[in-house]
PyMOL CGO cylinders between C-alpha atoms (Angstrom):
from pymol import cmd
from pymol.cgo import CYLINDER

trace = [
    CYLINDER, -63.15, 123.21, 129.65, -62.70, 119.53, 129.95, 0.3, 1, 1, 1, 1, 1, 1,
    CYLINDER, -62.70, 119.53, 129.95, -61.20, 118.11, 133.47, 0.3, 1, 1, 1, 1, 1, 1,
    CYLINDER, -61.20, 118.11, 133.47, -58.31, 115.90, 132.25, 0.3, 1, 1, 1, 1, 1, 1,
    CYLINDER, -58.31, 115.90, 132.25, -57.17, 115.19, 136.01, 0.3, 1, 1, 1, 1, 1, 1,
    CYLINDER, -57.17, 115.19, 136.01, -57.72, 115.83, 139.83, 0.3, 1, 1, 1, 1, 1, 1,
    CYLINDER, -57.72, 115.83, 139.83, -55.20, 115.00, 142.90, 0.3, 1, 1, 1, 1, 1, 1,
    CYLINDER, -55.20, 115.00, 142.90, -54.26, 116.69, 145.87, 0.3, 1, 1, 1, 1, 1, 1,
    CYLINDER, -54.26, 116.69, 145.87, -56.79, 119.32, 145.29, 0.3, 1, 1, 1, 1, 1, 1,
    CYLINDER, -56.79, 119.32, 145.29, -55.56, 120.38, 141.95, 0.3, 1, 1, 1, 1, 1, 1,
    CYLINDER, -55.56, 120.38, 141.95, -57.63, 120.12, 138.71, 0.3, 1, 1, 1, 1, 1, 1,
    CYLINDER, -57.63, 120.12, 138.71, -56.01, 120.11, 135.81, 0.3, 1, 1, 1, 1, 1, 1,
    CYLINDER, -56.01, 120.11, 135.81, -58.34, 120.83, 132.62, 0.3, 1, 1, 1, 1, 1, 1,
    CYLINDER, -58.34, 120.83, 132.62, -57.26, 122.28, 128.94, 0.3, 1, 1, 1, 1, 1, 1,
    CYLINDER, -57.26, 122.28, 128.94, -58.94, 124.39, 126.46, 0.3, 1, 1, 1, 1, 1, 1,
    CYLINDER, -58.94, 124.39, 126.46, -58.34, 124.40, 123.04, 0.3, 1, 1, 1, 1, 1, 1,
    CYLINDER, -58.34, 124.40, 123.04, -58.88, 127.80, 120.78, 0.3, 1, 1, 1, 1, 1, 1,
    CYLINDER, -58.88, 127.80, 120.78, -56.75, 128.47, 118.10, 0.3, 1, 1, 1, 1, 1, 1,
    CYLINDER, -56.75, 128.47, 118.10, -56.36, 132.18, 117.66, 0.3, 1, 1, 1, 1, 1, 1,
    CYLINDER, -56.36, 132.18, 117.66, -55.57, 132.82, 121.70, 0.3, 1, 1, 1, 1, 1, 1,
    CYLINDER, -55.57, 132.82, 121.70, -54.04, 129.53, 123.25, 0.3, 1, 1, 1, 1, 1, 1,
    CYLINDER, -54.04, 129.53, 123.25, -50.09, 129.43, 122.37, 0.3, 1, 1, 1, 1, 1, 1,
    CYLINDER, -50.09, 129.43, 122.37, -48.00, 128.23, 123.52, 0.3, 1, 1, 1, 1, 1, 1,
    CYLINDER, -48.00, 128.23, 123.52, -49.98, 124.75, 123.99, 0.3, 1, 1, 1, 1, 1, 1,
    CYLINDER, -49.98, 124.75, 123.99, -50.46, 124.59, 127.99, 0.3, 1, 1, 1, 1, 1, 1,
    CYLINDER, -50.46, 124.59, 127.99, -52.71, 123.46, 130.67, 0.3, 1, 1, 1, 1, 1, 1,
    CYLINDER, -52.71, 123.46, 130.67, -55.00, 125.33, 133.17, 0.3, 1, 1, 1, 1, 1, 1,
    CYLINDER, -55.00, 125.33, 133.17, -54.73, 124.60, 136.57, 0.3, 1, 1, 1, 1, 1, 1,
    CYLINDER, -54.73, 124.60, 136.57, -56.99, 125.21, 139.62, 0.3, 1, 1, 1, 1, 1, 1,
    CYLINDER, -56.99, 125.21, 139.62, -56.28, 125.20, 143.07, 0.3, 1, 1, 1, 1, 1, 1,
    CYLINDER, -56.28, 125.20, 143.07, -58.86, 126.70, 145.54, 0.3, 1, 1, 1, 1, 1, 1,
    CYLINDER, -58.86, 126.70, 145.54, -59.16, 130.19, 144.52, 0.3, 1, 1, 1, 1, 1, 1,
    CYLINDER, -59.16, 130.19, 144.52, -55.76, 130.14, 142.73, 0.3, 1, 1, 1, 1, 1, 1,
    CYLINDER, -55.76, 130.14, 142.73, -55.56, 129.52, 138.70, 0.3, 1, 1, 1, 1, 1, 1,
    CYLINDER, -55.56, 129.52, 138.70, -52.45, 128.90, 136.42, 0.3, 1, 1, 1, 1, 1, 1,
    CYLINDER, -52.45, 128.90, 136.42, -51.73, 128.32, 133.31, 0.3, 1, 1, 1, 1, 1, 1,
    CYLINDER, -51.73, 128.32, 133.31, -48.54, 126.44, 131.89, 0.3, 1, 1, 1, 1, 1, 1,
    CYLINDER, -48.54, 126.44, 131.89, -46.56, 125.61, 129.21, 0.3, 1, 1, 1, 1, 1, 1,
    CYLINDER, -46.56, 125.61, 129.21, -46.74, 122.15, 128.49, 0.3, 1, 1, 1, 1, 1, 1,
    CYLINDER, -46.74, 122.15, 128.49, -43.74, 122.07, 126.46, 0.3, 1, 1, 1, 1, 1, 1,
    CYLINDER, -43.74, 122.07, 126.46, -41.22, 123.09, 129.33, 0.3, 1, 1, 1, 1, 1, 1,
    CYLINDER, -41.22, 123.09, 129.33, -43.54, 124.07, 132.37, 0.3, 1, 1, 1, 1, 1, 1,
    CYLINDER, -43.54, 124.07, 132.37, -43.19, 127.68, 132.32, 0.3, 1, 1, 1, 1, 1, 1,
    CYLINDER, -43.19, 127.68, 132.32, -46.04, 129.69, 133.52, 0.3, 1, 1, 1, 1, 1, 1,
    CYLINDER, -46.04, 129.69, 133.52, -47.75, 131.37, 130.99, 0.3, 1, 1, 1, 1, 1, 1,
    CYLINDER, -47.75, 131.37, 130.99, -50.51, 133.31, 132.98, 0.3, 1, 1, 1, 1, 1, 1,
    CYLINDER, -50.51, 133.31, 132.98, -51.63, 133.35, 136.99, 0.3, 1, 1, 1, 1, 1, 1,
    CYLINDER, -51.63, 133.35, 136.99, -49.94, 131.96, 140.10, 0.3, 1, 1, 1, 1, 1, 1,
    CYLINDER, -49.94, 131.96, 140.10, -50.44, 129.04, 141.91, 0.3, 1, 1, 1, 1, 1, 1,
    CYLINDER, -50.44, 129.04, 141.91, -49.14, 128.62, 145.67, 0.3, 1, 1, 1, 1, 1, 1,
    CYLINDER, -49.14, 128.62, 145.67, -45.10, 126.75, 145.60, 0.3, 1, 1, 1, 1, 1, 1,
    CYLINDER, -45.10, 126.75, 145.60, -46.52, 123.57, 146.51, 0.3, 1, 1, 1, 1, 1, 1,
    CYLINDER, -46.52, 123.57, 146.51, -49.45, 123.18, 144.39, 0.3, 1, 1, 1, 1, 1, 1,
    CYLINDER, -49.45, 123.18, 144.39, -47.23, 124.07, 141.56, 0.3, 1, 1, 1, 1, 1, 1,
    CYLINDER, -47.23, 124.07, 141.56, -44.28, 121.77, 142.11, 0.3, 1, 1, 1, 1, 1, 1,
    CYLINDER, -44.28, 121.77, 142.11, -47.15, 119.01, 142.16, 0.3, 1, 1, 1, 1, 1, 1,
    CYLINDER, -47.15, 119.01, 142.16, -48.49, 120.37, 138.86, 0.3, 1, 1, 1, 1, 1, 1,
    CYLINDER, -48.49, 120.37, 138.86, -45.23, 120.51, 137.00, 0.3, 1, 1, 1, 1, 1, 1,
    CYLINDER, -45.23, 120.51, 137.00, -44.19, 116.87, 138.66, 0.3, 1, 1, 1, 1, 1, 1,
    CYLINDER, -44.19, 116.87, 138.66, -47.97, 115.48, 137.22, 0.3, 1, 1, 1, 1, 1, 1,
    CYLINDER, -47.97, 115.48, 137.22, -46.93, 117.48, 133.67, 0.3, 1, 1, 1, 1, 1, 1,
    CYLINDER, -46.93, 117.48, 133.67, -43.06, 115.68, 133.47, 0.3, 1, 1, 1, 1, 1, 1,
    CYLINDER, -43.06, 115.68, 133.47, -44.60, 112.00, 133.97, 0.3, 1, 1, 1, 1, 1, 1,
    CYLINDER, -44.60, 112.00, 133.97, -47.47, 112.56, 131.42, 0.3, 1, 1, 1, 1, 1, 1,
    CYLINDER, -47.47, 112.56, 131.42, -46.03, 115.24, 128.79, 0.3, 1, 1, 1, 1, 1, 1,
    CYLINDER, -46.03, 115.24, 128.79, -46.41, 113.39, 126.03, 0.3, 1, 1, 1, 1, 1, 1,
    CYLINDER, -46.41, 113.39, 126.03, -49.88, 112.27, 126.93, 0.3, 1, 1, 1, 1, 1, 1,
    CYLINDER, -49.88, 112.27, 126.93, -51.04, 115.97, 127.26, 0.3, 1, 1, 1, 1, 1, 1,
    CYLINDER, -51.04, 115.97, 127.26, -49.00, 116.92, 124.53, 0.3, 1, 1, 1, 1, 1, 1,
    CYLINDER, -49.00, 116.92, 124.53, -51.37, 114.39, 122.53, 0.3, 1, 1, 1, 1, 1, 1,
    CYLINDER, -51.37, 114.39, 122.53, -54.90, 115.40, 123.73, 0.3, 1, 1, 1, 1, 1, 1,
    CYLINDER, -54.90, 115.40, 123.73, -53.70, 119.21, 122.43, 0.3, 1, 1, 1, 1, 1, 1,
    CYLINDER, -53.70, 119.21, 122.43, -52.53, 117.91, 119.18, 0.3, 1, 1, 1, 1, 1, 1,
    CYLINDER, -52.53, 117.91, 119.18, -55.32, 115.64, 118.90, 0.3, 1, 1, 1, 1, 1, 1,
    CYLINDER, -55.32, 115.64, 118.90, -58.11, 117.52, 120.58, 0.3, 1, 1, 1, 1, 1, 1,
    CYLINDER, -58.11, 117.52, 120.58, -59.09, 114.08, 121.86, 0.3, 1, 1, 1, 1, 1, 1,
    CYLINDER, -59.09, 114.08, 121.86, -59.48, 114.12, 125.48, 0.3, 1, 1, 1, 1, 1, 1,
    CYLINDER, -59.48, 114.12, 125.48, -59.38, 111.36, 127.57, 0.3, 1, 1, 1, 1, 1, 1,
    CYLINDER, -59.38, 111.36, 127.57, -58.47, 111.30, 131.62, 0.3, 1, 1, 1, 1, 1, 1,
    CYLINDER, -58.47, 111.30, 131.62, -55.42, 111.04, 133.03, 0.3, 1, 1, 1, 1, 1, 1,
    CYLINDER, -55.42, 111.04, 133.03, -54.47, 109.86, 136.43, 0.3, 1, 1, 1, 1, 1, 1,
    CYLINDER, -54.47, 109.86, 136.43, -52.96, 112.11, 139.09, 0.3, 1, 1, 1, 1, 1, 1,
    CYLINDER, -52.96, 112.11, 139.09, -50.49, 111.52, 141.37, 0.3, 1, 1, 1, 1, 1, 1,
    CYLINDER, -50.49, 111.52, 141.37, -50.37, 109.13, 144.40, 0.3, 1, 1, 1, 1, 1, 1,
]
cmd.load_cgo(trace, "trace")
């Protein structure tokens, strides 16, 4: 599963798979926690992350939606930065 971003601990990475990956979201990892969510309104789809970690995640996801939105349309992926 390509990385697409680290900060603060977090890794965000995405997997593509047609017939088991809708709605289009992200994976993220944070120490022993995983979460996936919805890229489209930042929902969780599967897992739990701890409050923090995921306020970070969906505050990374609003300032580079359409960028994420892109590499799962596009199934080009490139790195984005995190947050500073």
């Amino acid at each position: 599963m390509p990385v697409i971003s680290r900060f603060y601990g977090l890794v965000i990475k995405m997997y593509f798979s047609q017939k088991e990956h809708h709605p289009p979201h992200i994976h993220v990892k944070y120490g022993e926690y995983v979460c996936s969510i919805a890229i489209a309104d930042g929902h969780i789809v599967d897992g739990k992350l701890p409050p923090k970690a995921l306020l970070l995640a969906r505050e990374w996801l609003e300032l580079h939606r359409a960028e994420v939105q892109k590499i799962w349309d596009t199934q080009i992926f490139q790195s984005i930065p995190g947050l500073e």
